[in-house]
N, C-alpha and C positions, 0 to 999 in steps of 0.2 A: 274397856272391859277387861277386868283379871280373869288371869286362866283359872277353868274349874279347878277347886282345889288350893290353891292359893290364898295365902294372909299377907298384906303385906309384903310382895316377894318373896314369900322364904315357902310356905304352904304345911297344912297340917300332916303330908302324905312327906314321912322321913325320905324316900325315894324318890323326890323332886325338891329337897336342898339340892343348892350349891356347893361346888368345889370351897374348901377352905382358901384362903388366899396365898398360905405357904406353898401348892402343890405345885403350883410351875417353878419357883426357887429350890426348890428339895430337888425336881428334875434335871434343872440345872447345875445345881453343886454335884451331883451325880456324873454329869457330863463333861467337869473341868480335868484335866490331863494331869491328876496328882503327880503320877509316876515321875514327872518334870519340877510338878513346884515342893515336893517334901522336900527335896534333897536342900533346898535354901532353908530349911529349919531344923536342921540335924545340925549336932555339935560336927566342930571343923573334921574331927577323925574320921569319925563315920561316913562323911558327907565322902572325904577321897577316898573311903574303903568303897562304897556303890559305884564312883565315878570310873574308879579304877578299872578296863577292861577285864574278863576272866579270860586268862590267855592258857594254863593248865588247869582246869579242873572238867568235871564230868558234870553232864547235867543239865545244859542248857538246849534250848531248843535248836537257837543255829546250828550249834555243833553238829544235832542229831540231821537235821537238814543237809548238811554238808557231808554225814556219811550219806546218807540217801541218795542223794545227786551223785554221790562219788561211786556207789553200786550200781545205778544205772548206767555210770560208764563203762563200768568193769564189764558189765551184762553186755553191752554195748558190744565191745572191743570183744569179748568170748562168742559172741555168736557166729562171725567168722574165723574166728582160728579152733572150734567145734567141727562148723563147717564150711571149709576152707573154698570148696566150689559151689558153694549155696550163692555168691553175689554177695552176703553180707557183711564180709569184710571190710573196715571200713579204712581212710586212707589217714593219713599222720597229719594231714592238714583238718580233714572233717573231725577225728581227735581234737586236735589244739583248738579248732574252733567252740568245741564242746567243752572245751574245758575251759573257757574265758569267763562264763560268769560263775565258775568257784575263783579265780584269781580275781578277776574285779572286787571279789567280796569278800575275800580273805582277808581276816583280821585278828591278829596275836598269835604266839608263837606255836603255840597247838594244831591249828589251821593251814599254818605255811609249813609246818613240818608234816601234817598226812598229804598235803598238797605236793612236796619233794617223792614223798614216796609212790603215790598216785602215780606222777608223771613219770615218774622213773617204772612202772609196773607198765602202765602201758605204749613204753617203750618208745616214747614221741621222740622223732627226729626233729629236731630246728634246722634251718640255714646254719652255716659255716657264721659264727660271731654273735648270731644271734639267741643263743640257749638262756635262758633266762635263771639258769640253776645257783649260780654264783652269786645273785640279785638276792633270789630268794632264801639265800643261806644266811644273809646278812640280818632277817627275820628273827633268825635264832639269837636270841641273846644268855638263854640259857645252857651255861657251859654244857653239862651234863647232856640237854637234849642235843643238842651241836654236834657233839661228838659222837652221838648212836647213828643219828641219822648222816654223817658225811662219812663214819661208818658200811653203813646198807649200803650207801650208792657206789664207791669206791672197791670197797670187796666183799660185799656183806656179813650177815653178821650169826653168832651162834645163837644156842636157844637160848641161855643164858644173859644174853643182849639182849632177847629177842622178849623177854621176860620184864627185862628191864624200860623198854621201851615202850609196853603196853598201858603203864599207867598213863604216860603222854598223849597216846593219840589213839588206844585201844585198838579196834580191829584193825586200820590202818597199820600195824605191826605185823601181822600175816602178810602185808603185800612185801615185806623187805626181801631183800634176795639171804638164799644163808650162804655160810664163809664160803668162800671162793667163785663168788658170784652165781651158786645155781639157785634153781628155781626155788622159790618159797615153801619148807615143806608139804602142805595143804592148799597146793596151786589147785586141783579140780575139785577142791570141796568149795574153795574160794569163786572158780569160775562155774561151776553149779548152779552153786546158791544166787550168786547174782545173773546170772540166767532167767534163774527161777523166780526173784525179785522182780526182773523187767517185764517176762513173761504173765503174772501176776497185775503188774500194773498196766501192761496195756490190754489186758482180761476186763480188768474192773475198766477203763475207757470205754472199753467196745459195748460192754456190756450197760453203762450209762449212756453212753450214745443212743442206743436201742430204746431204753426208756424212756430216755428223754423225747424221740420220736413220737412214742406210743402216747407219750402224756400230754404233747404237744395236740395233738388229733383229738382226745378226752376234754381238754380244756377248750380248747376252739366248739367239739360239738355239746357242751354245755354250758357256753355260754352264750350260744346262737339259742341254744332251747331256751332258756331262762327270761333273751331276749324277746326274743319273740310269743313272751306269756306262755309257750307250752309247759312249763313247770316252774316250781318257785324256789330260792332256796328259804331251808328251815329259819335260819336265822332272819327276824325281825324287829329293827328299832321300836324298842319298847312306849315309845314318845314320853320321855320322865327325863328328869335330866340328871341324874342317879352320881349325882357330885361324889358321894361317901367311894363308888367304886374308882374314882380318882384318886380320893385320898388314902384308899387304900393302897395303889398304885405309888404313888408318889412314896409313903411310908417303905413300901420294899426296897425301890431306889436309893432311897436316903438311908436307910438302916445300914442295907450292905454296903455304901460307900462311908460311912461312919465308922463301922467294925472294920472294916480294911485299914484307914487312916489308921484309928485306935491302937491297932497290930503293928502298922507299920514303927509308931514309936513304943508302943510295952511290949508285946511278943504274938505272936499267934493264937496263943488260945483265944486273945483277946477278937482278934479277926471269927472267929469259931460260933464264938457267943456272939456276935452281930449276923452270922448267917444265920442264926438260930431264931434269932429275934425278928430280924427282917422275914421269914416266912411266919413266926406266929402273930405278933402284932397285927399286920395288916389281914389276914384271919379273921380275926377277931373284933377289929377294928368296926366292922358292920354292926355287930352286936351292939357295941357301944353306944351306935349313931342309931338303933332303933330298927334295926331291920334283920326279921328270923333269919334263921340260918336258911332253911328252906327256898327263899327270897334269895339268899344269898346264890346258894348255887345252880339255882335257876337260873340268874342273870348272868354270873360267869362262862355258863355250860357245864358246870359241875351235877352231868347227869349221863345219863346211858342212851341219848337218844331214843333212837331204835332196835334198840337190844345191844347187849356188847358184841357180839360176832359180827354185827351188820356194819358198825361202827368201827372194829378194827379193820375189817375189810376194806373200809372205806376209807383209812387210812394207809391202808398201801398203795391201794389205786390214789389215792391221792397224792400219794408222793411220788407219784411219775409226773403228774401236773408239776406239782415245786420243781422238777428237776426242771423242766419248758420255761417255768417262770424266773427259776437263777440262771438259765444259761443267758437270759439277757444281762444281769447282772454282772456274769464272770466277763463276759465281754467288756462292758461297762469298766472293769476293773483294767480287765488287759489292756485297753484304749488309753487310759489315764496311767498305768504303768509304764505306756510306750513314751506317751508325750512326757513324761516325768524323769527321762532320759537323759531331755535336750535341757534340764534344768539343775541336776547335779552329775555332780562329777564320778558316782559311785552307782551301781544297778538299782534300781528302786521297785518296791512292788509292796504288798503284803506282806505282814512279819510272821513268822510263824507262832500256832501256837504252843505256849509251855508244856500242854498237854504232849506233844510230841517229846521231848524233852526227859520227861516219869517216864513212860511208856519204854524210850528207845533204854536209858539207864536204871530202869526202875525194877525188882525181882516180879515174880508171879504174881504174890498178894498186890504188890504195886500197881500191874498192870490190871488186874481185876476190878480194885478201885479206882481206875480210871473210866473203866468199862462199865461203870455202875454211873459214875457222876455224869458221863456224858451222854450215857444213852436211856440213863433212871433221872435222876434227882435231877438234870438241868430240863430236859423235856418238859415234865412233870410242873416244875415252877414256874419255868419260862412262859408255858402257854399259860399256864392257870392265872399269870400276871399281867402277859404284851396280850396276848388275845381273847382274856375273858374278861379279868377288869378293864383295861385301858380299852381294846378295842370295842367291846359294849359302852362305855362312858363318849369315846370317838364320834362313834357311829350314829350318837343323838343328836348329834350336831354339825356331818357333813356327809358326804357321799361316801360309799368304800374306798374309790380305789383315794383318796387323801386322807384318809384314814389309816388306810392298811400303807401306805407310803409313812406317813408321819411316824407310827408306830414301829414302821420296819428299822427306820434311818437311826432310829434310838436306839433301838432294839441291836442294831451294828455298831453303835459309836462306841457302846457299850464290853464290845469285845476287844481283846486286847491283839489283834490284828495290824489293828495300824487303820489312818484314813484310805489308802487303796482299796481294803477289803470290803469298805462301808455298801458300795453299790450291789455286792456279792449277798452280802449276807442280809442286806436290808430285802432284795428280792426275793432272797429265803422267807423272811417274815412274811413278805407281801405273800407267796404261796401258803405259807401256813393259812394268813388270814383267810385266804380264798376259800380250805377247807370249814373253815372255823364259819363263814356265810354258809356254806353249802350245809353242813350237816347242824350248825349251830352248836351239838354236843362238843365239847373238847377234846372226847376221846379220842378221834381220829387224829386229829392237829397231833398232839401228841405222839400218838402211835408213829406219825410220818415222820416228826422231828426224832424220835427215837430211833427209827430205821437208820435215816443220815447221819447222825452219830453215830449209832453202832456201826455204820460199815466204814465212816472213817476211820474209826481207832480199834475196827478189825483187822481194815488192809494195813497200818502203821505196825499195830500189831504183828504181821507176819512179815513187813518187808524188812523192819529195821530189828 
């Protein structure tokens, strides 16, 4: 007996077609690690201009990571010589110790020259033979940085020098001693601010800690209610098997990893116009396939719930649950970073992202537009796509949490993170979805994914 509604398998009701058959290969082309295979289709120059580490220039995301970790130290090392009988002073070996995974992961000459000056600020003593400073000078190969920096260490250096050295390693220039070995001139604007950095960051921990508690307790006592039939969430499998909001799904995938390729060999606008495309097509793409618009954003959650105040609200409380539901994640990450140890020869974890990168080197306007993409436009898309198409489409055909798992781990692989990051951020998604059942509107999803951006690339914002 055919389901009501049906002709044939395919059925007169647009909204119980099937997926097109290209939709799982578009997701997959989406998911192959360009970043590795372009460079074997670039002409030969090109190909060793990318391959080529950036050892002087500004810009990149490590780098900015590396001043970061490097201010935490400084904050570190100022807290007790601030206050010298506070206990927090700390000892030249807890130093050295603290400073092994910027050596383990230093890499080009940029790197091991703020790394010279670092060690040389915070005044680490080695054993008799074993100073590793003479190792690391051998790093330098460029004359010009070579000589500023054995410069600083040996007598230091004027402003003039001091000028000269900044394009190199930028703030790591404040830490050189000036001529005649005294203090740096701007030593307590330097130990201030990185005070106020560390102080800062371990505010926003305490402070996520807290939530993370509170969200934890919210999530356990609604999901015991839920369980237990005393309330339901809003979101309900529609029973259609709504293929068009795959293929709409899959079209976004595919668009933006098409305009990215495109770019990578004619130029960036070209990248510009595929993001362009990739949100309106798949838009649209409903229409196409027979089905109102109205239709459309009903199934997405492109609606207001229960009013919009009710629904932002419910996105902040919500986003105390995601933080409960990524802290299994970050774990997940740290566990597979630990074991990943005993597998290479170099620290391994999560890559940072580029985003930090703009932000740390980038002016005002810069930063502003970072602050827009990651806590406006990527929200905004993200849910409207991993949790309204995809996971509506999911959900008519298995339980949430493999649902909200399948969508999350893509929804991660997608990031340019690195595989360590995948169990983090796929958690993430898995909390979004949980909003996304709970309230069915998208607004909240949204609202929550927007908070966590915005506070990450506010605290970047202020630390770096």
């Amino acid at each position: 007996m055919e389901e009501a509604g049906f002709e044939n398998g395919l059925g007169t009701d647009p909204r119980n077609r099937k997926a097109a058959w290209w939709c799982w290969p578009l997701i997959v082309f989406a998911l192959l690690p360009f970043d590795r295979i372009i460079p074997f289709f670039l002409p030969a120059e090109q190909r060793e201009k990318i391959e080529q580490p950036i050892e002087i220039a500004p810009g990149n995301a490590d780098w900015s990571l590396f001043k970061f970790q490097s201010e935490i130290l400084v904050g570190s090392d100022s807290l007790g010589k601030l206050a010298p009988y506070s206990g927090a002073k700390q000892t030249d070996s807890q130093i050295g110790q603290q400073l092994e995974p910027l050596i383990e992961n230093a890499s080009g000459e940029r790197q091991w020259a703020a790394l010279l000056l670092l060690d040389n600020f915070l005044e680490v003593e080695y054993p008799e033979g074993n100073a590793p400073i003479d190792e690391w000078m051998q790093e330098l190969e460029d004359e010009p940085l070579r000589a500023l920096v054995k410069r600083s260490l040996e007598g230091g250096i004027g402003e003039d020098e001091r000028d000269e050295l900044r394009p190199y390693v930028g703030w790591f220039a404040e830490l050189a001693p000036s001529t005649g070995g005294a203090e740096p001139p701007n030593i307590d604007r330097i130990r201030s601010k990185s005070v106020v950095v560390l102080l800062v960051l371990s505010g926003f921990v305490i402070a996520g800690l807290c939530l993370l508690v509170v969200g934890a307790c919210l999530l356990v006592y609604h999901i015991s209610t839920t369980t237990n039939g005393k309330r339901e969430n809003t979101f309900q499998p529609s029973g259609l098997r709504n293929g068009y909001l795959f293929e709409a799904f899959s079209l976004y995938l595919g668009l933006v990893t098409l305009g990215a390729l495109a770019g990578a060999f004619v130029g960036s606008p070209v990248t510009i116009i595929g993001y362009v495309a990739a949100v309106l097509v798949p838009l649209f793409w409903p229409r196409m396939r027979g089905i109102s618009w109205g239709e459309f954003c009903q199934a997405i959650g492109w609606h207001r719930g229960k009013g919009w105040m009710r629904e932002i609200g419910a996105g902040v409380v919500g986003y105390m649950g995601v933080l409960s539901v990524a802290s299994i994640g970050i774990m997940l990450t740290a566990a597979l970073s630990f074991l990943g140890q005993y597998f290479a020869e170099n620290e391994v974890g999560p890559e940072p992202h580029p985003i930090i990168g703009w932000i740390d080197e980038g002016g005002f306007l810069a930063k502003i537009a970072c602050l827009f993409l990651a806590a406006g436009f990527a929200p905004f898309f993200e849910e409207t796509f991993f949790r309204g198409t995809f996971h509506r489409y999911l959900r008519e055909r298995m339980r949430f949490i493999w649902a909200a798992l399948l969508a999350g781990v893509i929804f991660a692989a997608l990031h340019p993170q690195g595989l360590f990051a995948i169990p983090a951020l796929a958690s993430m998604g898995v909390g979004f979805a949980l909003i996304r059942e709970w309230r069915d509107s998208l607004v909240a999803p949204m609202v929550a994914h927007a908070i966590n951006n915005g506070l990450l690339v506010g605290l970047i914002w202020i630390v770096l």
